[in-house]
C-alpha positions as a printed NumPy array, in Angstrom:
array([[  4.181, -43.426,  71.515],
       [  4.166, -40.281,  72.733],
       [  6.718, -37.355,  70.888],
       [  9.723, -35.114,  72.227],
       [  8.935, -31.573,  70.723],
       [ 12.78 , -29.804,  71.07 ],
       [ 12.296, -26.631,  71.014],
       [ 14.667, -24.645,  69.189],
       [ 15.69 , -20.642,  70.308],
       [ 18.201, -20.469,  67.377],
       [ 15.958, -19.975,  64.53 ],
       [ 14.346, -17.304,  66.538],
       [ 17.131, -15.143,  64.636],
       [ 15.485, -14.937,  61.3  ],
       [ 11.898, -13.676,  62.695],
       [ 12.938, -10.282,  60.954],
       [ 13.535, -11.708,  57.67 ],
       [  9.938, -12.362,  56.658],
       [  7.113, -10.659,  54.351],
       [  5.682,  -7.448,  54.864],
       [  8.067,  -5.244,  56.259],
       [  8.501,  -4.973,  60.475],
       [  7.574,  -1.046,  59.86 ],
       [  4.011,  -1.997,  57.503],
       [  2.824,  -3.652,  60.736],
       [  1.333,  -0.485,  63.279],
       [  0.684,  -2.768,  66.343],
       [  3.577,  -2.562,  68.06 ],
       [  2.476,   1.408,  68.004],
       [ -0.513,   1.15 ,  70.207],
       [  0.609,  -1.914,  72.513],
       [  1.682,  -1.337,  75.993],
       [  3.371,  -4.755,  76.767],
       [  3.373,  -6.252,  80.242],
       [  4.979,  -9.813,  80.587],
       [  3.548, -12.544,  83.318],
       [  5.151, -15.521,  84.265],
       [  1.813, -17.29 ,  84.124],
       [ -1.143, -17.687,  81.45 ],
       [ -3.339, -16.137,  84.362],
       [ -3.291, -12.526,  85.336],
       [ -4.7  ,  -9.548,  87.184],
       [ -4.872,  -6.086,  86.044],
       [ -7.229,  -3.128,  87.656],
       [ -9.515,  -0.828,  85.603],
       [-10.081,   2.841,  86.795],
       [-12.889,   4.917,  86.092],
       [-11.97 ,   7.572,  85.205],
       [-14.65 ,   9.705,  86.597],
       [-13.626,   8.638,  90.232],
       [-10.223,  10.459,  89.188],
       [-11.334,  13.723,  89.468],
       [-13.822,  13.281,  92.622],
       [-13.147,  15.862,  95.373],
       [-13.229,  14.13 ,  98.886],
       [-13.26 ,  15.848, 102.104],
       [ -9.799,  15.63 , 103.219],
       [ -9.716,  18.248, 106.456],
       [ -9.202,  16.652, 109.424],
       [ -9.744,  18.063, 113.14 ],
       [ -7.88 ,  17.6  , 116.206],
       [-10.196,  14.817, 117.586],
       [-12.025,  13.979, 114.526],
       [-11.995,  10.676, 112.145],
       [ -9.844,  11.114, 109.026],
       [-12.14 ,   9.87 , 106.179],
       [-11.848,   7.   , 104.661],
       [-11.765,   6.84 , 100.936],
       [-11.342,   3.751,  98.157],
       [ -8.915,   2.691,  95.972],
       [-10.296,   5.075,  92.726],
       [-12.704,   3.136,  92.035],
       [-10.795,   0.467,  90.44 ],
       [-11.904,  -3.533,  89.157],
       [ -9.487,  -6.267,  89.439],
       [-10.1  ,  -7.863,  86.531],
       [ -9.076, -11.359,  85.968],
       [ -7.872, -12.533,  82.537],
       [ -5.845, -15.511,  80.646],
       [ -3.929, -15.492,  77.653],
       [ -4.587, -16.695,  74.362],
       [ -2.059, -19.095,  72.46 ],
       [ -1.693, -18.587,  68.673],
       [  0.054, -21.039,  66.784],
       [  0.736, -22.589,  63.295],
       [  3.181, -25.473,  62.259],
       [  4.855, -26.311,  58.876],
       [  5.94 , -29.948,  58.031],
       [  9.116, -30.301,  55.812],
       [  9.691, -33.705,  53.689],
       [ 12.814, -35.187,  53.665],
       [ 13.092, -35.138,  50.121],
       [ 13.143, -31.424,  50.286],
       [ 16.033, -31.505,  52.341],
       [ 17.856, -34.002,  50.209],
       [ 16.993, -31.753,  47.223],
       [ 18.961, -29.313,  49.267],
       [ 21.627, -31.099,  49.532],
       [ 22.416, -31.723,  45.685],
       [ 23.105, -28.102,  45.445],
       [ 26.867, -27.901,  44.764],
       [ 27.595, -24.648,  46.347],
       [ 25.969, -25.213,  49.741],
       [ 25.862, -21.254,  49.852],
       [ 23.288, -21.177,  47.313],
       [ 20.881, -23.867,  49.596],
       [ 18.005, -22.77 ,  51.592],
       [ 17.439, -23.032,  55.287],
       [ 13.856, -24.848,  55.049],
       [ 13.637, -24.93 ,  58.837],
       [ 14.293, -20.852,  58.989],
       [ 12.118, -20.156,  55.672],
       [  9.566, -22.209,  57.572],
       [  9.5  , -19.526,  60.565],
       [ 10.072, -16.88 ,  58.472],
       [  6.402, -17.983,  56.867],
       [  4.615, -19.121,  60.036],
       [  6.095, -16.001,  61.561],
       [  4.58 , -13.686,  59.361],
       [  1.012, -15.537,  59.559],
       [  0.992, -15.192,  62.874],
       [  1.642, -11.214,  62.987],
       [ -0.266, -11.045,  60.129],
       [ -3.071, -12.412,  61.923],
       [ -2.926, -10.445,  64.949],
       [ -2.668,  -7.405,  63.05 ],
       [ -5.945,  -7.973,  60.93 ],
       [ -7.762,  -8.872,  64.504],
       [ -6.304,  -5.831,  66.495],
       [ -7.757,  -3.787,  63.571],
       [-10.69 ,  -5.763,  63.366],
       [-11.52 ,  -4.929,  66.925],
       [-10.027,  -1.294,  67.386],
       [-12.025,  -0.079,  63.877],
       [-15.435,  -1.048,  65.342],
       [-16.925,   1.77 ,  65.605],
       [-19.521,   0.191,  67.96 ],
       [-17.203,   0.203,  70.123],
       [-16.772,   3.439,  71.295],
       [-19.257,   5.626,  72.827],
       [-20.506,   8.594,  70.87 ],
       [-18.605,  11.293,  72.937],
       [-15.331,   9.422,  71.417],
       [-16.441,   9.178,  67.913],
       [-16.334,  11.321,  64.923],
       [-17.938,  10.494,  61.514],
       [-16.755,  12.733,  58.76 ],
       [-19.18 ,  11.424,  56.164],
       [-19.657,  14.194,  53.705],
       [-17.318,  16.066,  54.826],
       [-14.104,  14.578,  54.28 ],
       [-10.693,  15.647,  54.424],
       [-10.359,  15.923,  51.06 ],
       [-13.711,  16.307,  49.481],
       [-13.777,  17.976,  46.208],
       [-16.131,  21.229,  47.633],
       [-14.237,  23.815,  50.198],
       [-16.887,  24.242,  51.455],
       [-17.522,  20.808,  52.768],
       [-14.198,  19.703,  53.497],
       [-12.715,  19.334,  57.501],
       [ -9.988,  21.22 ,  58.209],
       [ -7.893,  18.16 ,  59.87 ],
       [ -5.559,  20.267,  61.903],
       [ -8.401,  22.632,  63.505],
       [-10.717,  19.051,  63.563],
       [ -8.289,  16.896,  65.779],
       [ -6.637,  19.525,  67.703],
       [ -9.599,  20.616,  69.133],
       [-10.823,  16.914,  69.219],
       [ -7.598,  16.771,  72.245],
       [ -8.157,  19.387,  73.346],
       [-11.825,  18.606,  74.715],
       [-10.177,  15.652,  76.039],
       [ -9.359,  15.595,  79.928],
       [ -6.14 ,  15.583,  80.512],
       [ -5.671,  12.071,  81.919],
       [ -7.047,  10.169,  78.512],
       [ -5.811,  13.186,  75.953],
       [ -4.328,  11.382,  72.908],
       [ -0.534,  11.736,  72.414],
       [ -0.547,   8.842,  69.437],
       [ -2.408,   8.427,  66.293],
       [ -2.481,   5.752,  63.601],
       [ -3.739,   6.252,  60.061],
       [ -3.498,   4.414,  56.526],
       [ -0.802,   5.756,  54.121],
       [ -3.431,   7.054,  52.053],
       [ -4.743,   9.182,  54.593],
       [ -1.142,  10.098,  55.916],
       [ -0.396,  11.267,  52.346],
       [ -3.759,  13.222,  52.208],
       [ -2.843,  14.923,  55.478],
       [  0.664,  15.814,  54.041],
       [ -0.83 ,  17.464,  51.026],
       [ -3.437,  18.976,  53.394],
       [ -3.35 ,  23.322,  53.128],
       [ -4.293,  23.48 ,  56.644],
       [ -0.528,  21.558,  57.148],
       [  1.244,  23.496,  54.733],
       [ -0.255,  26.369,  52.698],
       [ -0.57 ,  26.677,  49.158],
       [  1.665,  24.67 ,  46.727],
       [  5.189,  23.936,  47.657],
       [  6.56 ,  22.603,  50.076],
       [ 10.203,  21.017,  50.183],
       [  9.623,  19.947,  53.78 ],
       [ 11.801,  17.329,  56.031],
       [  9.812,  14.306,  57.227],
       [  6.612,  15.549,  56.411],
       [  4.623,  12.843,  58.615],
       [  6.811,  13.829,  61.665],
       [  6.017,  17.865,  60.913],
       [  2.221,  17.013,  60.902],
       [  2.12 ,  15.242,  64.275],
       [  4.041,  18.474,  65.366],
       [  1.028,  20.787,  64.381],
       [ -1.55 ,  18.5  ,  65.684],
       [  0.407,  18.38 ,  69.43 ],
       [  1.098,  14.378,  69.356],
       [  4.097,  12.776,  70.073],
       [  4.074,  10.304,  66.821],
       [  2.068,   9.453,  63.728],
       [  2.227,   5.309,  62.881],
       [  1.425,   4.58 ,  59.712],
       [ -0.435,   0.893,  59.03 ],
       [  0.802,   0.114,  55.883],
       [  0.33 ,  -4.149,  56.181],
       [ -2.013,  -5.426,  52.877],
       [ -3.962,  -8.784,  53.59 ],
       [ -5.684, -11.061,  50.952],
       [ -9.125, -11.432,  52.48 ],
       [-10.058, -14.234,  49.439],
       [-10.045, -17.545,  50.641],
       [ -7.867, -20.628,  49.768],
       [ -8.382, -20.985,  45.664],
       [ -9.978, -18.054,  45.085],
       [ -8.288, -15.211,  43.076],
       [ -6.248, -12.791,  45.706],
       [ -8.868,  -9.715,  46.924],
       [ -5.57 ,  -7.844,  48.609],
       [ -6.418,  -4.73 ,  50.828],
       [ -4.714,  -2.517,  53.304],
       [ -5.758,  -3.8  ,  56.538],
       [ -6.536,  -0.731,  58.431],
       [ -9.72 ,   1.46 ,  56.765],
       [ -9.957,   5.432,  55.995],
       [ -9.927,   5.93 ,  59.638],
       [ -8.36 ,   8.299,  62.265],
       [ -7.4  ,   6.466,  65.317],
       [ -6.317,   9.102,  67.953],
       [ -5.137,   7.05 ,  71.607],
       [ -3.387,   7.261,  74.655],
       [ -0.163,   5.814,  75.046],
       [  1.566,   5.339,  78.382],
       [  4.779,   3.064,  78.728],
       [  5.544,   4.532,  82.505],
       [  3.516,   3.539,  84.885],
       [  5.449,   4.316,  87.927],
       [  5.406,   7.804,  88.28 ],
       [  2.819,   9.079,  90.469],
       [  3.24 ,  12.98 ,  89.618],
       [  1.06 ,  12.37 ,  86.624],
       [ -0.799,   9.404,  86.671],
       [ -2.091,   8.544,  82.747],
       [ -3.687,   5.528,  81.697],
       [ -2.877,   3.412,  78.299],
       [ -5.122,   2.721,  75.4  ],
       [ -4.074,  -0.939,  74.865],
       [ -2.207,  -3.287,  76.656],
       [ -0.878,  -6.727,  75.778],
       [ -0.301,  -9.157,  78.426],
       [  2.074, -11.612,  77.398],
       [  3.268, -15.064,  78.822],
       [  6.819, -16.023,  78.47 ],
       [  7.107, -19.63 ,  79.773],
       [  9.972, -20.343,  82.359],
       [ 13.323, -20.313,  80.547],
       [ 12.12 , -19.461,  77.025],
       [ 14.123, -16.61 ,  75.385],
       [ 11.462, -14.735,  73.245],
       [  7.474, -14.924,  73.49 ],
       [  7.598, -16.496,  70.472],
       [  8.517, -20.251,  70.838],
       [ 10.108, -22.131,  68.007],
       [  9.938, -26.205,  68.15 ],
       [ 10.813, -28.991,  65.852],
       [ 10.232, -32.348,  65.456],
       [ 12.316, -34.782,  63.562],
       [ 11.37 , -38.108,  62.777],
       [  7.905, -37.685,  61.42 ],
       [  6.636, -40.566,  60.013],
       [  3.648, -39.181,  58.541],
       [  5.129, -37.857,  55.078],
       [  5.851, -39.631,  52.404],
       [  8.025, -42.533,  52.688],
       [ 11.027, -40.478,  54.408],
       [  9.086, -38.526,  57.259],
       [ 10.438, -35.722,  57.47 ],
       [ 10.536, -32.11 ,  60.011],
       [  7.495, -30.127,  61.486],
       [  8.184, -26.657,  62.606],
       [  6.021, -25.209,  65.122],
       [  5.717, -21.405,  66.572],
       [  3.262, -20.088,  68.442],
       [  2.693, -16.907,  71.182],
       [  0.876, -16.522,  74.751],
       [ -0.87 , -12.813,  74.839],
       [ -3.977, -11.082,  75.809],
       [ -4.62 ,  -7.725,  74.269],
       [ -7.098,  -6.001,  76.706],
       [ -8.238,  -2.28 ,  75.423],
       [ -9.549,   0.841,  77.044],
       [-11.695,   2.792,  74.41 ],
       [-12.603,   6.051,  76.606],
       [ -8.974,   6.54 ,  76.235],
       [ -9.315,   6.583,  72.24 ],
       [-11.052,   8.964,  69.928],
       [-11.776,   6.998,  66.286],
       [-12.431,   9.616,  63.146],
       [-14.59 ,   7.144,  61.004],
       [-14.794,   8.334,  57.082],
       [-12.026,  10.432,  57.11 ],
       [-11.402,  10.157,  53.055],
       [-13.767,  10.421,  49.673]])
């Protein structure tokens, strides 16, 4: 017999209310999202060498205006991956629930349920946008730095890059159309580059959002720190609990505006994502009652799940590798 999966907007109101804070997680720094009303979709890839091509545009009284393509551009066609996890909830933990004599003091187990699966799932898809954007394989070797022996802060002077001088002129050599305006680092590196004297001199300083004065200096709109721990160990092995994103620089474009024409600018990473007719988030939140299969009760099963494609553009990134000892 088949099952009637009701799907259920409302809890959708506690997705803030779960783990790691909404600010630890640095994806939705770098994503560009784009929503389409199907699981298939188009986008179109420039080269960016085409941008800058000088065409002969003079045209005579009698002569043939000359024809030129669209930049050099791929349609690309791409489909969306679904993520999902579901949590089933006896009905003796609801009638546990319901013992409790102040019904204040009772928990929600369908909203702790989302609250969990909810912070798997963007748990998960930080560790693989990390995973992916870290590689330093995957970036060609005009936008990749390795500071290996000379970090940031290594103990000798005389070995140790000067950050601001390092990444400003790292832009700078940048054309204009894929300069970096963004950059996301660790805490421990954002800390280093606080403390940094090329930042702020000799001893001191008593200075007001420290982070924000940096990405002043270095000419970028914002700084996002990644600041989301995973345990890597697996199930019944003791917790090995890391910060997700290395000792690594990640320096991008980011471009939200993609109608103006006066300054066309492309974007490091964009997320396609599929919002099914009349759903009111891209997450979706079902339940299903009446499940037989626990216990002698049944019980509830909680599902949520997401639709998105991440697609990335890495000549419009520059990744400093090794940045601390």
């Amino acid at each position: 017999m088949s099952q009637i999966h009701e799907q259920c907007p409302r809890l959708l109101s506690v997705v803030r209310e779960f783990g790691n804070c909404e600010s630890d997680y640095a994806q939705d720094c770098i994503l560009t999202r784009v929503g389409t009303c199907s699981p298939y979709f188009q986008w179109r890839k420039f080269s960016a060498g085409n941008a800058y091509k000088r065409y002969n545009d003079l045209s005579g009284c009698y002569g043939n205006v000359h024809e030129i393509r669209l930049s050099g551009s791929d349609l690309i066609s791409e489909r969306t991956k679904t993520y999902a996890l579901e949590m089933p909830i006896c009905q003796d933990e609801f009638d546990a629930q319901r013992c409790i004599e102040n019904p204040s003091n009772a928990l929600d187990l369908e909203a702790q349920a989302v609250r969990e699966i909810m912070n798997s799932l963007r748990l998960g898809k930080e560790f693989r946008i990390w995973s992916e954007v870290l590689e330093p394989a995957n970036y060609t070797a005009g936008n990749l730095t390795d500071l290996t022996g000379n970090e940031i802060d290594n103990a000798d002077p005389a070995l140790a890059a000067n950050p601001l001088t390092l990444i400003r002129n790292t832009i700078a050599d940048t054309c204009s159309a894929a300069r970096p305006n963004w950059a996301v680092m660790s805490r421990k590196t954002s800390e280093k580059l606080i403390q940094n004297k090329a930042f702020l001199g000799e001893g001191c300083c008593n200075v007001l959002n420290p982070i924000e004065t940096v990405a002043a200096l270095l000419g970028l709109t914002g700084i996002c720190i990644a600041d989301a721990k995973i345990d890597l160990a697996g199930l019944g092995l003791p917790e090995e609990v890391v910060d997700i994103f290395g000792d690594s620089i990640l320096l991008y474009r980011r471009n939200d505006d993609t109608t103006r024409t006066d300054c066309p600018r492309g974007t490091f990473a964009m997320e396609a994502t599929y919002t099914p007719s009349g759903a009111v988030s891209d997450f979706e939140v079902f339940r299903n009652d009446a499940n037989w299969d626990m216990g002698l009760r049944g019980g509830v099963r909680v599902k949520v799940g997401y639709s998105s494609k991440i697609v990335y553009q890495y000549d419009l990134a520059h990744l400093i590798t090794n940045v601390c000892v």
